[in-house]
N, CA, C and O atoms as CSV, one atom per row, in Angstrom:
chain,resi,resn,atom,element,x,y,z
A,1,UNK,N,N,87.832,92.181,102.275
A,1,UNK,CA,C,86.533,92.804,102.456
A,1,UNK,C,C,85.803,92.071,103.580
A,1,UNK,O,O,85.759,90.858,103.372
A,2,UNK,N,N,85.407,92.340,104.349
A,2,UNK,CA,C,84.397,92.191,105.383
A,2,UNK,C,C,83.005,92.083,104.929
A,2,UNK,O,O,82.360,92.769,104.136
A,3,UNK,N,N,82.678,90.974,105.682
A,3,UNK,CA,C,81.198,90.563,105.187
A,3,UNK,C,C,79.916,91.297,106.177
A,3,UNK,O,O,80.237,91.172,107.359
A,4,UNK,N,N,78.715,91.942,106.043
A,4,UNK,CA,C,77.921,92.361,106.704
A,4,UNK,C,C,77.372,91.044,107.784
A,4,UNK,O,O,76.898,89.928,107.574
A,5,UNK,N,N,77.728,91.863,109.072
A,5,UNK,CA,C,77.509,91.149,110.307
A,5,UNK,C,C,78.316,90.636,111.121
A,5,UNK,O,O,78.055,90.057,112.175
A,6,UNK,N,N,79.864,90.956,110.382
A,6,UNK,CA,C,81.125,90.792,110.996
A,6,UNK,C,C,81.364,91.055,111.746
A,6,UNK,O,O,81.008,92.233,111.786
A,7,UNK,N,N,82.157,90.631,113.278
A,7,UNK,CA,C,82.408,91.849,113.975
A,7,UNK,C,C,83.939,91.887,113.894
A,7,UNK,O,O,84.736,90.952,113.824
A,8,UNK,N,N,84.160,93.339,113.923
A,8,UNK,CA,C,85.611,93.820,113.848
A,8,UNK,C,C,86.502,94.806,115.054
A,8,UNK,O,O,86.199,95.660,115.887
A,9,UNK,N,N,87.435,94.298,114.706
A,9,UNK,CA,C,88.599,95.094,115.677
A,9,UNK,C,C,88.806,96.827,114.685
A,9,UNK,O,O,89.308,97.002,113.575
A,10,UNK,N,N,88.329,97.620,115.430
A,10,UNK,CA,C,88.465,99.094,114.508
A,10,UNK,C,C,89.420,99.628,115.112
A,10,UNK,O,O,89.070,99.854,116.270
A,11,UNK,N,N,90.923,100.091,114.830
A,11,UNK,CA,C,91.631,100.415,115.311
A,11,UNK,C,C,91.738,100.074,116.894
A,11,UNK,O,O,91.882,98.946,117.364
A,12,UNK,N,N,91.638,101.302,117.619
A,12,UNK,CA,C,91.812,101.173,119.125
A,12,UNK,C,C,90.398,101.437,119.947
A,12,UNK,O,O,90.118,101.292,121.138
A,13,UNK,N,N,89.407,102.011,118.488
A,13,UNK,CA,C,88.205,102.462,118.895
A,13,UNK,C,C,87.273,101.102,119.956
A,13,UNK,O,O,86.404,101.425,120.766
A,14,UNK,N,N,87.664,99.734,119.731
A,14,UNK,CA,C,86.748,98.931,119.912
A,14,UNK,C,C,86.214,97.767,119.109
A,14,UNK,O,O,86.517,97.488,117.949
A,15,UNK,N,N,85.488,97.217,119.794
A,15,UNK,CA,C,84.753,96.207,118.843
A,15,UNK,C,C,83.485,96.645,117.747
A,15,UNK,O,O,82.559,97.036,118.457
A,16,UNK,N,N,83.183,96.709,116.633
A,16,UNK,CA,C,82.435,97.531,115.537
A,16,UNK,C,C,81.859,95.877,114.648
A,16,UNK,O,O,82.616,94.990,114.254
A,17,UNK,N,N,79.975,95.900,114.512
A,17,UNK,CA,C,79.558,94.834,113.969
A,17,UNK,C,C,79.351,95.762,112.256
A,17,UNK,O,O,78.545,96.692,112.250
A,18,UNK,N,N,79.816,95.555,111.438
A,18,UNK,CA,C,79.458,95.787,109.838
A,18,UNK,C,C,77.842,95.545,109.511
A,18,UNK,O,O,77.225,94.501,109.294
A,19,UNK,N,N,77.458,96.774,109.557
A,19,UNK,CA,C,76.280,96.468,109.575
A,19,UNK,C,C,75.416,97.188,108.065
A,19,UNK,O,O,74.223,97.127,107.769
A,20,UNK,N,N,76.194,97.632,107.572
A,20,UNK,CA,C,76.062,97.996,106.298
A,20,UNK,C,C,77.067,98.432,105.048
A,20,UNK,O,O,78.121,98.949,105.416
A,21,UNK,N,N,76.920,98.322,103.966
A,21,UNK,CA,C,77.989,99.119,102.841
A,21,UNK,C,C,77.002,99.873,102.225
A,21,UNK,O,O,75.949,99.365,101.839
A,22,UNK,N,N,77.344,101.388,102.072
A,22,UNK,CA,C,76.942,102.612,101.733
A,22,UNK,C,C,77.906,103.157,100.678
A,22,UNK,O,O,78.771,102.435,100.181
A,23,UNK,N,N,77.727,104.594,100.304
A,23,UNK,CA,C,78.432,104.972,99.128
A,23,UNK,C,C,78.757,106.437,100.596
A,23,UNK,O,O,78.294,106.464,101.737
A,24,UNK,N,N,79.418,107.146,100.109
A,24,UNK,CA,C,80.203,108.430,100.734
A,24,UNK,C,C,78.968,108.705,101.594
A,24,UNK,O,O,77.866,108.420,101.124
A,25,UNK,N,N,79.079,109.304,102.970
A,25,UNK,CA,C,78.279,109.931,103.805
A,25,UNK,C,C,78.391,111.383,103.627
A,25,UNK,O,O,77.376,112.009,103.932
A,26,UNK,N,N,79.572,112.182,103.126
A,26,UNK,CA,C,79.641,113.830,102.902
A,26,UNK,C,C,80.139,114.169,101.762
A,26,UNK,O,O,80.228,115.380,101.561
A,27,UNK,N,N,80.654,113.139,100.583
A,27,UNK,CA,C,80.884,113.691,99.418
A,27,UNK,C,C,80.602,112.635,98.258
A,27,UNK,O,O,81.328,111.651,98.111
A,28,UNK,N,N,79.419,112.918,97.381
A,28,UNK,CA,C,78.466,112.460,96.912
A,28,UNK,C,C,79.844,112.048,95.437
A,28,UNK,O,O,79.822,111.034,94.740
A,29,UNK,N,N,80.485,112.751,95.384
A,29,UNK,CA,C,81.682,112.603,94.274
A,29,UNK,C,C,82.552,111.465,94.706
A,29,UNK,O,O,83.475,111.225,93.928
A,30,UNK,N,N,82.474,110.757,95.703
A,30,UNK,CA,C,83.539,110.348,95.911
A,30,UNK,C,C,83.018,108.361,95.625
A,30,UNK,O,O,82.334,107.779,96.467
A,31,UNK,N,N,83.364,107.874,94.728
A,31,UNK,CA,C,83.147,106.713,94.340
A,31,UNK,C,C,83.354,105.707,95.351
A,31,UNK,O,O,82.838,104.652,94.981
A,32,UNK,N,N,83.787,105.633,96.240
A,32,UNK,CA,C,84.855,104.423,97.284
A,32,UNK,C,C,83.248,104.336,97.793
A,32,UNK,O,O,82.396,105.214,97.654
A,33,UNK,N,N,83.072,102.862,98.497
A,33,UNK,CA,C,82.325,102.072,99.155
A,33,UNK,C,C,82.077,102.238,100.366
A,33,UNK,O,O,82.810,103.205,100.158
A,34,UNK,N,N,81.799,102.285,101.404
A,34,UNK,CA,C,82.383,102.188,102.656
A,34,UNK,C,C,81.676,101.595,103.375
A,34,UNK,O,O,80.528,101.417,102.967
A,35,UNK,N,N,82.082,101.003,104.833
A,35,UNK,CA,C,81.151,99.866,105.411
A,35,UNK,C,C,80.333,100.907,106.745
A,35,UNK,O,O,80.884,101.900,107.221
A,36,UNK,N,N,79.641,100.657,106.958
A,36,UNK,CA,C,79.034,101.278,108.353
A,36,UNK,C,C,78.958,100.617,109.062
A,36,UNK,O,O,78.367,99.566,108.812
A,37,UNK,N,N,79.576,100.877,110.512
A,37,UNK,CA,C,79.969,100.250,111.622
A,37,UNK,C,C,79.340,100.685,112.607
A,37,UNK,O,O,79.254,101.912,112.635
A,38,UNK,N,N,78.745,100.002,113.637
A,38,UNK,CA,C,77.769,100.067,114.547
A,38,UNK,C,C,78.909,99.376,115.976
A,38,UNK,O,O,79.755,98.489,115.867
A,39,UNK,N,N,78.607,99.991,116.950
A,39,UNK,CA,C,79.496,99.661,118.114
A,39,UNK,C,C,78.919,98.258,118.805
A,39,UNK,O,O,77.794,98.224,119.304
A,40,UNK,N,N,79.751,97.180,118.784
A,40,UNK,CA,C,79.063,95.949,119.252
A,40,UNK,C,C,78.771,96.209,120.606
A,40,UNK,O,O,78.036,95.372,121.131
A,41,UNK,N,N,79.196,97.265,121.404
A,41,UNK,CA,C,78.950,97.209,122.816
A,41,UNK,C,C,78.291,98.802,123.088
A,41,UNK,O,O,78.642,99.598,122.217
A,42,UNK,N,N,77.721,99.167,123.770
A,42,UNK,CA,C,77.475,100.717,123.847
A,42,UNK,C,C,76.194,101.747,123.020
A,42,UNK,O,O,75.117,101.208,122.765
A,43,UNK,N,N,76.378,102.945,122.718
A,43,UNK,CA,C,75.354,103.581,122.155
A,43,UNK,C,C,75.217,102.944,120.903
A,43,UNK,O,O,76.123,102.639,120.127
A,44,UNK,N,N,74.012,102.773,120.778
A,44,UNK,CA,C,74.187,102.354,119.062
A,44,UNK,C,C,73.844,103.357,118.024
A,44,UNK,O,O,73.738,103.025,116.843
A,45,UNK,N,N,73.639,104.771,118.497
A,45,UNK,CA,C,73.797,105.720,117.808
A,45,UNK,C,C,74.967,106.101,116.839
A,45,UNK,O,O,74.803,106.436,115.665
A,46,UNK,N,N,76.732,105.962,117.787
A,46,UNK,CA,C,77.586,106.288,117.463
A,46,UNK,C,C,77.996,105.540,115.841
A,46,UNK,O,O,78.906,104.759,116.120
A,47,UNK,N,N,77.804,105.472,114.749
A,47,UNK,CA,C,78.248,104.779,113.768
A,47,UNK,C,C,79.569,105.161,113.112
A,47,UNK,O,O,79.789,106.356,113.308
A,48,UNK,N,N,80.208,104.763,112.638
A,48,UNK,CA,C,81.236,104.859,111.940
A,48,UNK,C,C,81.497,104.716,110.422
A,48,UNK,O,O,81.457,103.506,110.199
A,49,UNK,N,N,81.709,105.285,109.447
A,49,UNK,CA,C,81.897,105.555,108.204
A,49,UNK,C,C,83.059,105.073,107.749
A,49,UNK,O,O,83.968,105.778,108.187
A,50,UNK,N,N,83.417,104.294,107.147
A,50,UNK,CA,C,84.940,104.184,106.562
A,50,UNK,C,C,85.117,103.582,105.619
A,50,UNK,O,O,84.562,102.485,105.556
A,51,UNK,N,N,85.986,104.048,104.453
A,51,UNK,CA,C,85.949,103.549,103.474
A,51,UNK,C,C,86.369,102.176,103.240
A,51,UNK,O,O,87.237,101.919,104.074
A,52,UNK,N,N,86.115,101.022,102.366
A,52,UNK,CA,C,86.735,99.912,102.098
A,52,UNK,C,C,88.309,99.447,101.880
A,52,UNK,O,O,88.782,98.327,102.070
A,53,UNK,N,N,88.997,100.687,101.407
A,53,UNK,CA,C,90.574,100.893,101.318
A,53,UNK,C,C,90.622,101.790,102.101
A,53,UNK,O,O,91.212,102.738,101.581
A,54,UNK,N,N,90.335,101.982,103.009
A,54,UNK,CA,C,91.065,102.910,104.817
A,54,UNK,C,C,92.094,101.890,104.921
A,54,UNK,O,O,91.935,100.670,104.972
A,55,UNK,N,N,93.586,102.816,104.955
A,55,UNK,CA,C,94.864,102.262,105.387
A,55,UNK,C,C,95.617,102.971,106.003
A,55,UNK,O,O,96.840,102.894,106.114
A,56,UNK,N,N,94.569,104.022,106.620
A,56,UNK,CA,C,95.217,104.810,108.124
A,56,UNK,C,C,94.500,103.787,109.616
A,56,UNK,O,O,95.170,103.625,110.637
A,57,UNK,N,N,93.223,103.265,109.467
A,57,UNK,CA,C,93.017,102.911,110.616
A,57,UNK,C,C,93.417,101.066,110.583
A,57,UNK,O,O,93.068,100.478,109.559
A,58,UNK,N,N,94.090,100.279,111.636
A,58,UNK,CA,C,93.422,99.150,110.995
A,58,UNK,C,C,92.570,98.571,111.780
A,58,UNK,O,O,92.414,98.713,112.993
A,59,UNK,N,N,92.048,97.941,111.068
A,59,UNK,CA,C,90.941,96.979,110.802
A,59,UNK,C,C,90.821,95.794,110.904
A,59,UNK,O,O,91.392,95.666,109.821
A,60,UNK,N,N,90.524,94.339,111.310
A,60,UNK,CA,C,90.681,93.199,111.356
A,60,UNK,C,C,89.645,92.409,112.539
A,60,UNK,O,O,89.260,92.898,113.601
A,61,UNK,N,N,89.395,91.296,112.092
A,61,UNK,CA,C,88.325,90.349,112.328
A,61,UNK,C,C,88.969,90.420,113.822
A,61,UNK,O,O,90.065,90.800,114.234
A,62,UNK,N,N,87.703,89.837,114.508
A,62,UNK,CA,C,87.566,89.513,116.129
A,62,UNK,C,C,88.015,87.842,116.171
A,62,UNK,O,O,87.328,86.904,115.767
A,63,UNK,N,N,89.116,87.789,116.667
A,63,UNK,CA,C,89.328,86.668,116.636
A,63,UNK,C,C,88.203,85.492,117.575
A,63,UNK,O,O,87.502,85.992,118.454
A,64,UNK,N,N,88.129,84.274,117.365
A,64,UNK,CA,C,87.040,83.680,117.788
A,64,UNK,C,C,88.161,83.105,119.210
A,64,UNK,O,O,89.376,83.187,119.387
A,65,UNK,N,N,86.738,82.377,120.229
A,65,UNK,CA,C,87.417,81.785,121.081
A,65,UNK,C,C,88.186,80.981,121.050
A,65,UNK,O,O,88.854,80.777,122.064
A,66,UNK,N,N,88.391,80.226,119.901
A,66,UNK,CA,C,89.255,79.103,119.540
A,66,UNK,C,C,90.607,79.848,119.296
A,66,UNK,O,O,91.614,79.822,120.004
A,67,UNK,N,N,90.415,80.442,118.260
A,67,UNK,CA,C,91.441,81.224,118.041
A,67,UNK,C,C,92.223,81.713,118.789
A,67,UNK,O,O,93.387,81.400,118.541
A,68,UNK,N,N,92.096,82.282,119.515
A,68,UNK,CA,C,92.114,82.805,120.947
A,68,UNK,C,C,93.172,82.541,122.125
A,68,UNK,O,O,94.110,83.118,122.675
A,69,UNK,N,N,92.303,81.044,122.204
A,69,UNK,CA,C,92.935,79.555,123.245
A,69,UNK,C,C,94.072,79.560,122.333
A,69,UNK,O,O,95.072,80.004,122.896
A,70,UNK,N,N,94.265,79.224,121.132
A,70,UNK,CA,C,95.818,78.691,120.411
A,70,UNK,C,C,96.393,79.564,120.473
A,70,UNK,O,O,97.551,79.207,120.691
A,71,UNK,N,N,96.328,80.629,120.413
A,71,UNK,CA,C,97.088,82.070,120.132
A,71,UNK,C,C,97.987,81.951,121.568
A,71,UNK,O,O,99.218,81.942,121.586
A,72,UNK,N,N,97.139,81.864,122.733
A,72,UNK,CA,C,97.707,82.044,123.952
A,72,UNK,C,C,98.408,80.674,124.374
A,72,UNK,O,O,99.227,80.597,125.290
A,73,UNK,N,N,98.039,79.748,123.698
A,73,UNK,CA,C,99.087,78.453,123.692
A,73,UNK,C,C,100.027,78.530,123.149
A,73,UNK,O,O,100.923,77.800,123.573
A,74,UNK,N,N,100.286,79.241,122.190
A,74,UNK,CA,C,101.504,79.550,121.076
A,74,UNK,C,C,102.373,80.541,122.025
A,74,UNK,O,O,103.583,80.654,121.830
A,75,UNK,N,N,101.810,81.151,122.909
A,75,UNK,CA,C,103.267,82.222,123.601
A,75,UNK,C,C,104.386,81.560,123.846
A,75,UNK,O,O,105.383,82.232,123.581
A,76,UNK,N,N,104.591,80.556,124.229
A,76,UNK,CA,C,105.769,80.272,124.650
A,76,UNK,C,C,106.719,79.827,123.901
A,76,UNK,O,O,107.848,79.555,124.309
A,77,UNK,N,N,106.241,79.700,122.502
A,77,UNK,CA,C,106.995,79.152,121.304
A,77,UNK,C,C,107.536,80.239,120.866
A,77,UNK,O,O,108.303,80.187,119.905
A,78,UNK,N,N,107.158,81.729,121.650
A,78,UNK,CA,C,107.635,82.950,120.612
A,78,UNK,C,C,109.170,83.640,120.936
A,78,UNK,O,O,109.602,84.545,120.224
């Protein structure tokens, strides 16, 4: 689960800050959670809806600069 204020890798869409958890945006029946995603760069109109168990798009933390630096130090070990 992603914490509000996260920023995330949303599929291929971009970088997305979690800027809220809501209940369904079009079907009031539908129990699942979902986070609302706001575009860290760009319109901030465009939001995004997705549920907490979405396992068509993925999803995953922005790696930090540190992270980053080792990751790209590690290529040559691969």
């Amino acid at each position: 689960m992603f914490a509000l204020g996260d920023k995330i890798m949303y599929g291929t869409e971009g970088v997305y800050i979690v800027s809220e958890y809501a209940d369904s945006p079009i079907d009031k029946n539908d129990n699942r959670k979902f986070y609302v995603l706001k575009p860290a760069h760009g319109p901030s109109g465009n939001l995004i809806y997705t549920p907490f168990d979405n396992d068509k798009v993925n999803m995953r933390l922005v790696m930090t600069k540190e992270e980053a630096l080792d990751f790209i130090d590690g290529i040559p070990d691969i």
